[in-house]
Backbone as XML, in Angstrom:
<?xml version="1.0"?>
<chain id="A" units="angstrom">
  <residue number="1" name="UNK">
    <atom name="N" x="83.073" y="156.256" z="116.015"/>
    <atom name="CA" x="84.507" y="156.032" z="116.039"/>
    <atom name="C" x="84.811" y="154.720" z="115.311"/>
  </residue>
  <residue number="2" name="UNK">
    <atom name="N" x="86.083" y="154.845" z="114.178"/>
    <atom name="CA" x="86.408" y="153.777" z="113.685"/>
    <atom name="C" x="87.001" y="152.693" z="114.387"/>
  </residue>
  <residue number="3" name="UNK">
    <atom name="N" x="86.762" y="151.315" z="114.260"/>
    <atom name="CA" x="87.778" y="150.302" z="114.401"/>
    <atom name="C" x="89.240" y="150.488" z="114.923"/>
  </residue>
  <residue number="4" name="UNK">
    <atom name="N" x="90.561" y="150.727" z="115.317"/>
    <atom name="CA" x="91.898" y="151.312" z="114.952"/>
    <atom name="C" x="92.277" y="150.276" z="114.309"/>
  </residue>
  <residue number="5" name="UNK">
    <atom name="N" x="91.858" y="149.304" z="113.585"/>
    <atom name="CA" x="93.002" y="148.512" z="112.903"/>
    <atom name="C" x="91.706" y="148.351" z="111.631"/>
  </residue>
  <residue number="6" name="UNK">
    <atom name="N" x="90.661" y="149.330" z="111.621"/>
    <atom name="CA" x="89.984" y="149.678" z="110.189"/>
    <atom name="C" x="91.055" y="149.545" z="108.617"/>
  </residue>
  <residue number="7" name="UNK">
    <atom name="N" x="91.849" y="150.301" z="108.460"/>
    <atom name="CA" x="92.481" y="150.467" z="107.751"/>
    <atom name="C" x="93.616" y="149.226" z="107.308"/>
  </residue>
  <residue number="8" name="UNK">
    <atom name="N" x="93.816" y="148.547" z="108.574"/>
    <atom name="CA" x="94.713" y="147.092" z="108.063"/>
    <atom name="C" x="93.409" y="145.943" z="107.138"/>
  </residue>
  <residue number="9" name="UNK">
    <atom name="N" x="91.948" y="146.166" z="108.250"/>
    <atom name="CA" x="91.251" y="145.245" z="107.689"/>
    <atom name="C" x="90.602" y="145.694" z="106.564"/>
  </residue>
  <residue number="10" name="UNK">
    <atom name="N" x="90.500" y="147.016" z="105.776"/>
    <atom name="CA" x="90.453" y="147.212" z="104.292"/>
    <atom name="C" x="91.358" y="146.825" z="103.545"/>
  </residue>
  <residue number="11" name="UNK">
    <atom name="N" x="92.608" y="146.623" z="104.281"/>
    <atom name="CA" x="93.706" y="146.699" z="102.710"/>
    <atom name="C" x="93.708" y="145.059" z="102.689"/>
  </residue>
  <residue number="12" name="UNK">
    <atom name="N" x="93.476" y="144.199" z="103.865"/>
    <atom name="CA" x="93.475" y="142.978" z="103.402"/>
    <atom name="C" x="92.117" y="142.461" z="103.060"/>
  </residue>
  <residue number="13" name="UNK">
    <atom name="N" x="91.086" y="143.043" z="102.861"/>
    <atom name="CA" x="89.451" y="142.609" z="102.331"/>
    <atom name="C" x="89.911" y="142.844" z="100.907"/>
  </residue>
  <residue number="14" name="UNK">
    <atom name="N" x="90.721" y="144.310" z="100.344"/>
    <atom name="CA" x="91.392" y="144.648" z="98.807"/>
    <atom name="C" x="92.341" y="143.811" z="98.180"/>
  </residue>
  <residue number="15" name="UNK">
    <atom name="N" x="92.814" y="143.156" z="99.206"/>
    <atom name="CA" x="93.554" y="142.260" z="98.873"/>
    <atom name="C" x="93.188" y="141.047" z="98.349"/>
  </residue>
  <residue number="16" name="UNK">
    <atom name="N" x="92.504" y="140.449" z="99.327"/>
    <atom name="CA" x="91.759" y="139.273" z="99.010"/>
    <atom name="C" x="90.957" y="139.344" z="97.780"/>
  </residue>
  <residue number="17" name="UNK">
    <atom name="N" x="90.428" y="140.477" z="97.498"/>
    <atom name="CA" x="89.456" y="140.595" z="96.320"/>
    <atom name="C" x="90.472" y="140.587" z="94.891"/>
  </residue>
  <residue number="18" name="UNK">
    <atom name="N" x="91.739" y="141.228" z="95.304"/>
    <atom name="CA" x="92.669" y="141.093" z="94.023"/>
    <atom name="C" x="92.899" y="140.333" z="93.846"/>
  </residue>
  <residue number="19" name="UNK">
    <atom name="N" x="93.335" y="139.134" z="94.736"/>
    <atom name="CA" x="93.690" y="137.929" z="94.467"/>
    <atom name="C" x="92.838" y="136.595" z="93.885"/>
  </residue>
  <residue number="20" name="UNK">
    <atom name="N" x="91.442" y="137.479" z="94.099"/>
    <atom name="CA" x="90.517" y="136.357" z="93.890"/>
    <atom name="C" x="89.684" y="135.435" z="94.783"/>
  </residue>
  <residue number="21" name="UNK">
    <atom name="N" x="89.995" y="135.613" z="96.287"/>
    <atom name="CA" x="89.655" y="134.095" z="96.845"/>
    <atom name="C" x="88.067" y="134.682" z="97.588"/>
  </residue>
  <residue number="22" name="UNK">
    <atom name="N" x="87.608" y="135.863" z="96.666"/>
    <atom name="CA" x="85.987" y="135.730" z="96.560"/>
    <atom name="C" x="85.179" y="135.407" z="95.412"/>
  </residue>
  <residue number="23" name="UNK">
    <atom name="N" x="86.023" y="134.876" z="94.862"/>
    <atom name="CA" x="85.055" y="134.212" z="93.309"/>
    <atom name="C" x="84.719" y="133.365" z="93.428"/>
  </residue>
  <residue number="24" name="UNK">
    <atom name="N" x="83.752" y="132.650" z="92.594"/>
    <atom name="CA" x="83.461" y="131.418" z="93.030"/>
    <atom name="C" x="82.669" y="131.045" z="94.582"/>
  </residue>
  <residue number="25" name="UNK">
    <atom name="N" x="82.296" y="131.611" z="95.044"/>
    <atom name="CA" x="81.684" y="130.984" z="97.057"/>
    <atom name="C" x="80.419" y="130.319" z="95.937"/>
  </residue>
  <residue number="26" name="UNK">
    <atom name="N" x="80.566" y="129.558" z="97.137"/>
    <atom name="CA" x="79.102" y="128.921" z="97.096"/>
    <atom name="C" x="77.801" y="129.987" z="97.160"/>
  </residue>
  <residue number="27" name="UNK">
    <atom name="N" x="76.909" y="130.348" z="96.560"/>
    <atom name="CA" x="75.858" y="130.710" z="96.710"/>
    <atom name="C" x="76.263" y="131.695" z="96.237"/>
  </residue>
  <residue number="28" name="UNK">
    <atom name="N" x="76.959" y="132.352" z="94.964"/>
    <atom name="CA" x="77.442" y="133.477" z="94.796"/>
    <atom name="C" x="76.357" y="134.043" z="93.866"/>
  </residue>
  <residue number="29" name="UNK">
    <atom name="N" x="75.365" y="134.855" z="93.211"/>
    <atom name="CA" x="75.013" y="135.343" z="92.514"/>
    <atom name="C" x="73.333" y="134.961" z="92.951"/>
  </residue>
  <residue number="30" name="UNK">
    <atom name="N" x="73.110" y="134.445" z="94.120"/>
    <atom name="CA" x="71.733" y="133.706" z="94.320"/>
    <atom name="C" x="71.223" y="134.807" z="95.879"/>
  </residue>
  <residue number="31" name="UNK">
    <atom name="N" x="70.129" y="135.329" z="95.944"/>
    <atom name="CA" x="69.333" y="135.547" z="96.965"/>
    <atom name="C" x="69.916" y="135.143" z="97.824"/>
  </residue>
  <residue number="32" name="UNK">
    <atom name="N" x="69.863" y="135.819" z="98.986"/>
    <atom name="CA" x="69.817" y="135.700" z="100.404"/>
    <atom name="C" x="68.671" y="134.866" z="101.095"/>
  </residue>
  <residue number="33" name="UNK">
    <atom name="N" x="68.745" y="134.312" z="101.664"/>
    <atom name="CA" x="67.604" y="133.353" z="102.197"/>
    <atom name="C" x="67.137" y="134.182" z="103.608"/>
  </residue>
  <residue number="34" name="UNK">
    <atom name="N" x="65.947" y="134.117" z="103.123"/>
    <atom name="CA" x="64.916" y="135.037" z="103.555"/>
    <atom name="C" x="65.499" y="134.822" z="105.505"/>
  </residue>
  <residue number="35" name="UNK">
    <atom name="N" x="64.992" y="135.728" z="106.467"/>
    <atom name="CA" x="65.677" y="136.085" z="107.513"/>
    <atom name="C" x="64.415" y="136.885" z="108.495"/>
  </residue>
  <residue number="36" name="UNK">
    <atom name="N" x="63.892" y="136.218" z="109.547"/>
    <atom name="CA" x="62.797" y="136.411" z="110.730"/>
    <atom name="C" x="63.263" y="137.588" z="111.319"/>
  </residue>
  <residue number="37" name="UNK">
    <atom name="N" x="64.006" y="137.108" z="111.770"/>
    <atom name="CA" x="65.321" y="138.570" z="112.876"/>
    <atom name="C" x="66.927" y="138.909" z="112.704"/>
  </residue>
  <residue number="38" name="UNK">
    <atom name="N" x="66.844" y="139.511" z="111.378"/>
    <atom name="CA" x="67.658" y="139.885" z="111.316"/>
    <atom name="C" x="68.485" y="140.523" z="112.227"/>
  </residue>
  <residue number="39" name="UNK">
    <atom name="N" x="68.140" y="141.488" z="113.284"/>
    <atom name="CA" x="69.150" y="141.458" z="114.285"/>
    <atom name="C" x="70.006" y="140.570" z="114.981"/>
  </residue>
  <residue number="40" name="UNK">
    <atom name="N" x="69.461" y="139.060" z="115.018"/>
    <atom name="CA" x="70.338" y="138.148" z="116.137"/>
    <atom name="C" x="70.611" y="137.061" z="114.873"/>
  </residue>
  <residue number="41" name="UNK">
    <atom name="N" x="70.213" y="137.315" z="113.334"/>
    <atom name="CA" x="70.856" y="136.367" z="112.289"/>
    <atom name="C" x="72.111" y="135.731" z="112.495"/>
  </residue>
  <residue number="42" name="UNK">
    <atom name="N" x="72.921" y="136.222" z="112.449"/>
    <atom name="CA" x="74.504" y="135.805" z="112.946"/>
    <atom name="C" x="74.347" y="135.214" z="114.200"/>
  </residue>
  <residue number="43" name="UNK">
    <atom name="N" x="73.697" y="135.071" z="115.155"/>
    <atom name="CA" x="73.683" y="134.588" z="116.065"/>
    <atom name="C" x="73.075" y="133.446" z="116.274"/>
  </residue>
  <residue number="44" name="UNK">
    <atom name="N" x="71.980" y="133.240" z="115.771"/>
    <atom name="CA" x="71.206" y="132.117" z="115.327"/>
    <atom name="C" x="71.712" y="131.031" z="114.149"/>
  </residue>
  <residue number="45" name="UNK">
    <atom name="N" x="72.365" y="131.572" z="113.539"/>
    <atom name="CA" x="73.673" y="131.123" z="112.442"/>
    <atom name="C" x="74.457" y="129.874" z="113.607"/>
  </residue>
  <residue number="46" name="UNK">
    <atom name="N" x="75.307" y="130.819" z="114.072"/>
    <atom name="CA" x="75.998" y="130.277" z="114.898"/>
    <atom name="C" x="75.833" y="129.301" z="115.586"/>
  </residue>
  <residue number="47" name="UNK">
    <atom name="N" x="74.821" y="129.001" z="116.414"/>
    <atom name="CA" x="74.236" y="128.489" z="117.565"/>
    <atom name="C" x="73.921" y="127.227" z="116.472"/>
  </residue>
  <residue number="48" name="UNK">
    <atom name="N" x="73.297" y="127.121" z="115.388"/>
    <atom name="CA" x="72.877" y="126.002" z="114.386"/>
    <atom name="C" x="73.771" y="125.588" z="113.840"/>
  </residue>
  <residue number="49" name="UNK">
    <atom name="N" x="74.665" y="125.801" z="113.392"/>
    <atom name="CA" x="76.531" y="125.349" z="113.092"/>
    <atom name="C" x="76.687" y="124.516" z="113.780"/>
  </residue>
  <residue number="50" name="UNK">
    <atom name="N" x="76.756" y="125.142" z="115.358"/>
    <atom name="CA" x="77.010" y="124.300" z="116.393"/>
    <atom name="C" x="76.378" y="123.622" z="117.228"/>
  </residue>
  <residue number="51" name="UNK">
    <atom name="N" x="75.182" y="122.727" z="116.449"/>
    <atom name="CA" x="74.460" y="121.827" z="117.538"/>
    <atom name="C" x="73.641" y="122.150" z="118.169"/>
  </residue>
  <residue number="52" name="UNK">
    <atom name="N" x="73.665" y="123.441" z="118.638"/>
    <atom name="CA" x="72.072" y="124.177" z="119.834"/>
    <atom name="C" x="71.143" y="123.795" z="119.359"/>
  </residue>
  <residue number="53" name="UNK">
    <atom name="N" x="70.048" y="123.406" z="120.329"/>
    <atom name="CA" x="68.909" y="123.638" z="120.060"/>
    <atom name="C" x="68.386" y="124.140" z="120.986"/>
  </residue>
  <residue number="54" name="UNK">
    <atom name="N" x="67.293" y="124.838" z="120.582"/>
    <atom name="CA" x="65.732" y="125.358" z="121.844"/>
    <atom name="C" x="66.097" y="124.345" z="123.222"/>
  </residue>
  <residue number="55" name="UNK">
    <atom name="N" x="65.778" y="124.797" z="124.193"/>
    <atom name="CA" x="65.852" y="123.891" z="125.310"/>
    <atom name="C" x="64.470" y="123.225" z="125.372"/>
  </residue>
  <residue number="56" name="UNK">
    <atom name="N" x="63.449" y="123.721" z="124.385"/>
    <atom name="CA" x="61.893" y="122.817" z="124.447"/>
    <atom name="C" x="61.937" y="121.788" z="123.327"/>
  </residue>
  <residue number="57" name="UNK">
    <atom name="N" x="62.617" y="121.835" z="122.881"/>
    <atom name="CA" x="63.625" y="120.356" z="122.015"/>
    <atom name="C" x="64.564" y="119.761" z="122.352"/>
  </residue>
  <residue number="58" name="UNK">
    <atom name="N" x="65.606" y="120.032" z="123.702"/>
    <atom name="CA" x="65.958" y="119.338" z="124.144"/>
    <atom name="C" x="66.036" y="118.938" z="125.294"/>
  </residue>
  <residue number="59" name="UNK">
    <atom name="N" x="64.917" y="119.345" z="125.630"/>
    <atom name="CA" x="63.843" y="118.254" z="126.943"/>
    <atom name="C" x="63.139" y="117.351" z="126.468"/>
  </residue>
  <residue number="60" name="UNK">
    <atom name="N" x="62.622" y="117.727" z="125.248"/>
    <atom name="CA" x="61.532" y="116.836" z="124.439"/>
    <atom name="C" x="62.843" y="115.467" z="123.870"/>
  </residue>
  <residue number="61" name="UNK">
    <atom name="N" x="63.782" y="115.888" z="123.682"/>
    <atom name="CA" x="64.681" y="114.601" z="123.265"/>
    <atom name="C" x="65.256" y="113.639" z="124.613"/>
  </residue>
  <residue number="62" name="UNK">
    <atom name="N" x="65.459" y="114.515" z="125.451"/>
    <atom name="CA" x="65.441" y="113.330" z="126.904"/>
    <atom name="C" x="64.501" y="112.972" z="127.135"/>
  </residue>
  <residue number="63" name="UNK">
    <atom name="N" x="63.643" y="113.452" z="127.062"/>
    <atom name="CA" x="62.091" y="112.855" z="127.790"/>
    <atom name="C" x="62.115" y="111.436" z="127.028"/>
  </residue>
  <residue number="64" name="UNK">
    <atom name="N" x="62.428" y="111.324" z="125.607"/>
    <atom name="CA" x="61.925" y="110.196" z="124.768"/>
    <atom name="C" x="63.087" y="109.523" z="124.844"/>
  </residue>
  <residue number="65" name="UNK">
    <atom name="N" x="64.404" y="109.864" z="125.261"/>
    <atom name="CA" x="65.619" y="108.932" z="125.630"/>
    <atom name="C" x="65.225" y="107.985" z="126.853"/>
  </residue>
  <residue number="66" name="UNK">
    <atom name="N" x="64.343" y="108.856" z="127.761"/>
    <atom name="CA" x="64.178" y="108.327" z="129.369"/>
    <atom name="C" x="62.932" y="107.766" z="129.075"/>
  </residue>
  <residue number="67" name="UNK">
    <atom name="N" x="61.571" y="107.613" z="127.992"/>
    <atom name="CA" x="60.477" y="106.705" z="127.403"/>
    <atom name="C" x="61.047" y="105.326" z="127.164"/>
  </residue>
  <residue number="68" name="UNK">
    <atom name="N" x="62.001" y="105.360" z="126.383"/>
    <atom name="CA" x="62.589" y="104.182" z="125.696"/>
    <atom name="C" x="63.398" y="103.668" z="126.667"/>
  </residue>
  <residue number="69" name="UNK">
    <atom name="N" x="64.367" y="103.824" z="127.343"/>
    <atom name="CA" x="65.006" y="103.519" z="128.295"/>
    <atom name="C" x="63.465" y="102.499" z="129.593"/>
  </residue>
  <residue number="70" name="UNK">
    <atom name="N" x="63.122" y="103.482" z="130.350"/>
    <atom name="CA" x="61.922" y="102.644" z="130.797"/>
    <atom name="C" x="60.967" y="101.886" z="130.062"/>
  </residue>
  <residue number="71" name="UNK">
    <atom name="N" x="60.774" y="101.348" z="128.668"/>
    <atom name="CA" x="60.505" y="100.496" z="127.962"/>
    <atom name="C" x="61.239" y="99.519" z="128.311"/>
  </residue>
  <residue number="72" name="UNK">
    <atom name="N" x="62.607" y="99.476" z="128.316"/>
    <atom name="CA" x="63.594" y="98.238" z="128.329"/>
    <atom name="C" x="63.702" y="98.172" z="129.357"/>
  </residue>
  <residue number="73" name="UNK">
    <atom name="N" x="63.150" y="98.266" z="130.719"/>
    <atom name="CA" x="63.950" y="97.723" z="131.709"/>
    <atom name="C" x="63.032" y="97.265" z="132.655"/>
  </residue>
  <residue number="74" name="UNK">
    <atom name="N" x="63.036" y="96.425" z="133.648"/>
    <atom name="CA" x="61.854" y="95.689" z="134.458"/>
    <atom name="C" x="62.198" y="95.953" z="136.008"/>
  </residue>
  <residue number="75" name="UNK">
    <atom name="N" x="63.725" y="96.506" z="136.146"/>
    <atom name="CA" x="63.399" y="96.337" z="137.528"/>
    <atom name="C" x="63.217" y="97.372" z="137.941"/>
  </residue>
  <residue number="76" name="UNK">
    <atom name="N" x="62.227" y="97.706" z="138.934"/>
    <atom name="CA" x="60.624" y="98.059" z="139.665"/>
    <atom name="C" x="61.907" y="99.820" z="140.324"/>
  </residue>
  <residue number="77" name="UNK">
    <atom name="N" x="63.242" y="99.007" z="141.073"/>
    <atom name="CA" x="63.772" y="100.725" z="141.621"/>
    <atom name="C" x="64.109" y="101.505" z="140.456"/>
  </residue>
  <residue number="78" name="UNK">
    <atom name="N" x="64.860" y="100.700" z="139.254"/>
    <atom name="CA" x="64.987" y="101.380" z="137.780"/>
    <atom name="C" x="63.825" y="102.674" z="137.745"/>
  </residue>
  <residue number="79" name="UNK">
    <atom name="N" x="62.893" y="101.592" z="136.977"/>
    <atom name="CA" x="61.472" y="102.103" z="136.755"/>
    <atom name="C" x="60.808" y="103.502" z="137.315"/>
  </residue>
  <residue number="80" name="UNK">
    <atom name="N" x="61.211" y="103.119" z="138.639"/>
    <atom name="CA" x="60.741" y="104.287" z="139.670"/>
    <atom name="C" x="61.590" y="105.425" z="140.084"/>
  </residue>
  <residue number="81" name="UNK">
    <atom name="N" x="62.877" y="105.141" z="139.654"/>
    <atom name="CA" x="63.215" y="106.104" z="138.960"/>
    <atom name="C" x="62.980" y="106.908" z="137.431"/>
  </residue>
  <residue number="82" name="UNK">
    <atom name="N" x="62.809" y="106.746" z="136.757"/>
    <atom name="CA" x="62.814" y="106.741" z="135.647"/>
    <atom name="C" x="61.668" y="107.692" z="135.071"/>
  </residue>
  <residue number="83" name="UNK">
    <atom name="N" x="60.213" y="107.136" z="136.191"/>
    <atom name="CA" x="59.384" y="107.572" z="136.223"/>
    <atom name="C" x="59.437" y="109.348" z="136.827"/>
  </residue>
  <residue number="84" name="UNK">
    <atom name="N" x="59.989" y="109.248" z="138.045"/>
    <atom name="CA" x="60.286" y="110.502" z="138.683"/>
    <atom name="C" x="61.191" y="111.609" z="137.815"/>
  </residue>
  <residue number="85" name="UNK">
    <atom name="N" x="62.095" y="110.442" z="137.218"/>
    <atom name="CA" x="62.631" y="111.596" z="136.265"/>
    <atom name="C" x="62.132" y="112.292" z="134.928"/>
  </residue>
  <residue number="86" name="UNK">
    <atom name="N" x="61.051" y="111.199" z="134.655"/>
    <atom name="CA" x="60.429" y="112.052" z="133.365"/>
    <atom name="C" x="59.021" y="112.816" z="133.771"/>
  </residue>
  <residue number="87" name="UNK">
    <atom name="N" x="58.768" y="112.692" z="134.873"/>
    <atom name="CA" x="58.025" y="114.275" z="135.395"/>
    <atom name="C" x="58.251" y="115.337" z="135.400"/>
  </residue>
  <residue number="88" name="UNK">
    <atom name="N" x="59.660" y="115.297" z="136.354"/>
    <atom name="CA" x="60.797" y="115.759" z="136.150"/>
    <atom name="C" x="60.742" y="116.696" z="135.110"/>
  </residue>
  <residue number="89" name="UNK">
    <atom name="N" x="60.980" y="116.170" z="134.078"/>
    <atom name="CA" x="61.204" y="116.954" z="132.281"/>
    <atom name="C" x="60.048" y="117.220" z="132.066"/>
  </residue>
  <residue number="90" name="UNK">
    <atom name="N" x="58.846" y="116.318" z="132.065"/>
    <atom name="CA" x="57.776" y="116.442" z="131.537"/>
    <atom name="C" x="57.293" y="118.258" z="132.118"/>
  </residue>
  <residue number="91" name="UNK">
    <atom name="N" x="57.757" y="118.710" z="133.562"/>
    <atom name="CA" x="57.573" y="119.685" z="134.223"/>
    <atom name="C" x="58.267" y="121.014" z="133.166"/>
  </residue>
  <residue number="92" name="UNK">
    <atom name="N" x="59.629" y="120.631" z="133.259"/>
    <atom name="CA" x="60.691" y="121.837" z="132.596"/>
    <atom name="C" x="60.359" y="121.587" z="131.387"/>
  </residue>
  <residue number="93" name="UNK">
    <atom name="N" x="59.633" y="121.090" z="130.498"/>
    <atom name="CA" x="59.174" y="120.967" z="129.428"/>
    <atom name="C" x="57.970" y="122.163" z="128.645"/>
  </residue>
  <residue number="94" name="UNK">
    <atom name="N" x="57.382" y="121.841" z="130.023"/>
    <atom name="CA" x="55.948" y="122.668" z="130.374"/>
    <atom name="C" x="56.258" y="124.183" z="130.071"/>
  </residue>
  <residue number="95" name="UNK">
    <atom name="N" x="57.207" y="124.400" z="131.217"/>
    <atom name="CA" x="57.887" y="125.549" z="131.577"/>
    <atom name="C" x="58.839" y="125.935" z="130.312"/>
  </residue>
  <residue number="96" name="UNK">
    <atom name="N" x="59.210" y="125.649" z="129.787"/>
    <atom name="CA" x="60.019" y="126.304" z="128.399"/>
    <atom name="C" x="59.523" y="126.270" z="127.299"/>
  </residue>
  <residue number="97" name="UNK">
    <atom name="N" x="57.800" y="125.810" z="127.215"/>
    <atom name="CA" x="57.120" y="125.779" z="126.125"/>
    <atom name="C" x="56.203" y="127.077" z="126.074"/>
  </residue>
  <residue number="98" name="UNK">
    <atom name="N" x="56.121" y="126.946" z="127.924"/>
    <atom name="CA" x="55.466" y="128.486" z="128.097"/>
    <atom name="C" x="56.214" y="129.781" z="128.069"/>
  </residue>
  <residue number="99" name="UNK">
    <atom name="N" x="57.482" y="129.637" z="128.396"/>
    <atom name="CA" x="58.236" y="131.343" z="128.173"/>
    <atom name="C" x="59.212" y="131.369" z="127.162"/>
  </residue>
</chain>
């Protein structure tokens, strides 16, 4: 079964093409860049546009926010926190490297 508004979004894709405002794109006449899974492409697109990363990269980036942080600081309840919390990650780290 078609779209029901198929037919509005052909006449303005015909449109656009009459008018021109597909000439010229960037990357126009060049290969497609090669593609792992194409099923979730657009999706993985997306998600990289906008900042996502793997959650086993961004544990690995707190972990080394909460390294450096306990570098700079001396007092002992800080610390001991600090410590607990990068087990903490160091744990869910573990765990999202394995599944």
């Amino acid at each position: 079964m078609d779209h029901p508004l198929i037919d509005l979004i052909n006449a303005r894709i015909a449109a656009a093409e009459r008018d021109g405002a597909f000439d010229n794109l960037p990357g126009a006449g060049k290969p497609l860049p090669p593609c792992d899974d194409p099923e979730n492409a657009v999706l993985h697109r997306i998600l990289k546009d906008n900042g996502a990363v793997p959650e086993a990269v961004a544990l690995s980036h707190e972990l080394a926010r909460l390294r450096a942080e306990l570098r700079e600081t001396s007092d002992r309840t800080e610390r001991a926190r600090l410590i607990r919390d990068m087990a903490l990650f160091e744990a869910r780290l573990d765990l999202a490297k394995r599944g």
